[in-house]
C-alpha positions in Angstrom: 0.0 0.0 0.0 1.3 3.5 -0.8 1.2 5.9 1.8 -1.9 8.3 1.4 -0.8 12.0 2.1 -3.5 14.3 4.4 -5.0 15.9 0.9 -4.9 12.2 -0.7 -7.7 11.2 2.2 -9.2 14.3 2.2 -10.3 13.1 -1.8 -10.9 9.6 -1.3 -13.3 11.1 1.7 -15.0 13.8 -0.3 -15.3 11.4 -3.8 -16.5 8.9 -1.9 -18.9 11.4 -0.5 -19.9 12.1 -3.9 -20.7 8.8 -5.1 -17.8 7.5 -6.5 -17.8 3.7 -6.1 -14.6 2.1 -3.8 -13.1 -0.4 -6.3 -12.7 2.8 -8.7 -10.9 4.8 -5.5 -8.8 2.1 -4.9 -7.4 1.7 -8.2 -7.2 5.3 -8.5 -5.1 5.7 -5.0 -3.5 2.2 -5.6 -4.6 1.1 -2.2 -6.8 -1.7 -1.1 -10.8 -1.3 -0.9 -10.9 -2.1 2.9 -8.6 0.4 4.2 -11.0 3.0 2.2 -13.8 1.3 3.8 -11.8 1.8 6.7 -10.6 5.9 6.2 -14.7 6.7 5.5 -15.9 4.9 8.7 -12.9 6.5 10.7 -13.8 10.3 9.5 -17.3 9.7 9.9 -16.5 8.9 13.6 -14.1 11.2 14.4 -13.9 13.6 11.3 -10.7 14.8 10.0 -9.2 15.3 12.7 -8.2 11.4 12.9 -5.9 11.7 10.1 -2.7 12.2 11.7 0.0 14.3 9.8 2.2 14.6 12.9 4.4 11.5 14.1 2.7 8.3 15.2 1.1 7.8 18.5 2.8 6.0 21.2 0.6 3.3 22.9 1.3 2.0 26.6 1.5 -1.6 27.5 -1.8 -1.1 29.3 -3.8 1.0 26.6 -3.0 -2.2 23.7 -4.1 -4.7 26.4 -7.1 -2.5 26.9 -8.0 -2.4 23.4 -7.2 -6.5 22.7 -9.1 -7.5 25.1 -12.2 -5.5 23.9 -11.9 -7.8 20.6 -10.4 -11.5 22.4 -12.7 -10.7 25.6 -15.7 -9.0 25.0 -15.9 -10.5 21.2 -16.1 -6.7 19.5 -14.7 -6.7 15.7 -11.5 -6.0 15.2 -13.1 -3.5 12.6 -15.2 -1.7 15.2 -12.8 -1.6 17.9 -10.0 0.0 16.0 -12.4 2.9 14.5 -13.6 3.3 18.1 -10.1 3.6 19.1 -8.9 6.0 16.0 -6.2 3.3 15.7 -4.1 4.7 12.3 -5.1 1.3 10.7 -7.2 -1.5 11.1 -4.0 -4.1 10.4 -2.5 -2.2 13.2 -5.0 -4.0 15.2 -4.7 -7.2 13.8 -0.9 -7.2 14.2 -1.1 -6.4 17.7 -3.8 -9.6 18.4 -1.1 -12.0 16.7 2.3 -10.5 18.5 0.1 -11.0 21.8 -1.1 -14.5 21.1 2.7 -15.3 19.3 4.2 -13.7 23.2 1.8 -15.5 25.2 -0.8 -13.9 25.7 1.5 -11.1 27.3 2.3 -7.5 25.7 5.7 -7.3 24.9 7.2 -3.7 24.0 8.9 -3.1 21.0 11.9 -1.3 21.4 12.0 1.9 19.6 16.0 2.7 18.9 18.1 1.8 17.0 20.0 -1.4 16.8 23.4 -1.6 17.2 25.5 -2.0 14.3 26.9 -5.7 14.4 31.5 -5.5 14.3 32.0 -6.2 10.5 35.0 -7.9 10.1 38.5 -5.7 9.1 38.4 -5.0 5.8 42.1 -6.3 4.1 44.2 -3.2 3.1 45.1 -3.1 -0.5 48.6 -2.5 0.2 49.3 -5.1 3.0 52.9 -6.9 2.5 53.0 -10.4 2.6 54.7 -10.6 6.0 51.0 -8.6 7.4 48.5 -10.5 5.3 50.5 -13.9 6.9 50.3 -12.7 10.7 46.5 -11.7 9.5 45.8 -15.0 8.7 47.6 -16.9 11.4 45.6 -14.7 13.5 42.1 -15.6 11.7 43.1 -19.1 12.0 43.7 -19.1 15.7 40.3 -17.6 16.2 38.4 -20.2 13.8 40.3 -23.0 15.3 39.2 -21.6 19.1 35.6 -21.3 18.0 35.5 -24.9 16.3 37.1 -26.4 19.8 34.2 -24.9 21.8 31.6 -25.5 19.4 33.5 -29.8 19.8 32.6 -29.0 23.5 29.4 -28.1 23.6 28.1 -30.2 21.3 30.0 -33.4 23.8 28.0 -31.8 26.6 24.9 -31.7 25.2 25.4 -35.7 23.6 26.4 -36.4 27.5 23.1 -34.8 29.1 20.8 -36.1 26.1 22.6 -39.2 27.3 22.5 -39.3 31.2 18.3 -38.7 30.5 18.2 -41.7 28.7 19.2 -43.9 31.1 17.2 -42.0 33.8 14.4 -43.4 32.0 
């Protein structure tokens, strides 16, 4: 779906308004005909002043269990509950419900910076001499030979506990 600017749903409101038939909006916006069925029924709720231009709304823990529980719970439509809530989308709704049931049944918070970057390897310089490129890869071969001892290990630990529950049984 592409993103609908504030003027874009103004139109789709007003043309829709006029009698122009959803399948026609939606090839016209390139967007599907259920979020327009959804963008009418939110203005008509809450009137233009649901489209947000600004940044998106931050939900607590406690408002998202609020609102889920209104549709697992109290068996509301997702549909319903999300125009009652002048939720940005109804999918937003719908994502929510599966992360909750996917956690647990518990709300778990997304965090909201940045991830750290993951350590890319050195990059080899262009001009290394041969006598730097050798202790390079000495030193890359120390470290995959350490890595391939402990991986040995652990998989010789876990054979040995797989094994002591056997013969527990």
């Amino acid at each position: 779906m592409s993103k609908l600017s504030y003027e874009d749903k103004i139109n789709i409101y007003n043309e829709k308004k006029k009698g122009v038939s959803i399948t026609k909006l939606s090839k016209k916006y390139c967007i599907r005909d259920n979020h327009i069925k959804y963008l009418i029924r939110l203005i008509d709720k809450h009137g233009f002043d649901a489209l947000r231009t600004t940044k998106n709304k931050i939900y607590s823990k406690e408002e998202k269990e609020r609102i889920i529980n209104r549709v697992l719970l109290n068996n509301e439509s997702a549909f319903s509950v999300a125009i009652d809530e002048c939720l940005s989308s109804d999918g937003l709704l719908f994502l929510w419900i599966s992360k909750y049931k996917e956690n647990g049944y518990n709300i778990v918070e997304r965090k909201r910076r940045r991830s750290t970057m993951s350590k890319k390897p050195a990059k080899q310089k262009k001009n290394e001499t041969m006598e730097e490129k050798i202790k390079r890869l000495e030193q890359e071969n120390l470290y995959l030979k350490a890595e391939l001892d402990y991986s040995k290990k652990l998989r010789a630990v876990v054979q040995a506990r797989k094994n002591q529950q056997q013969k527990k049984k």
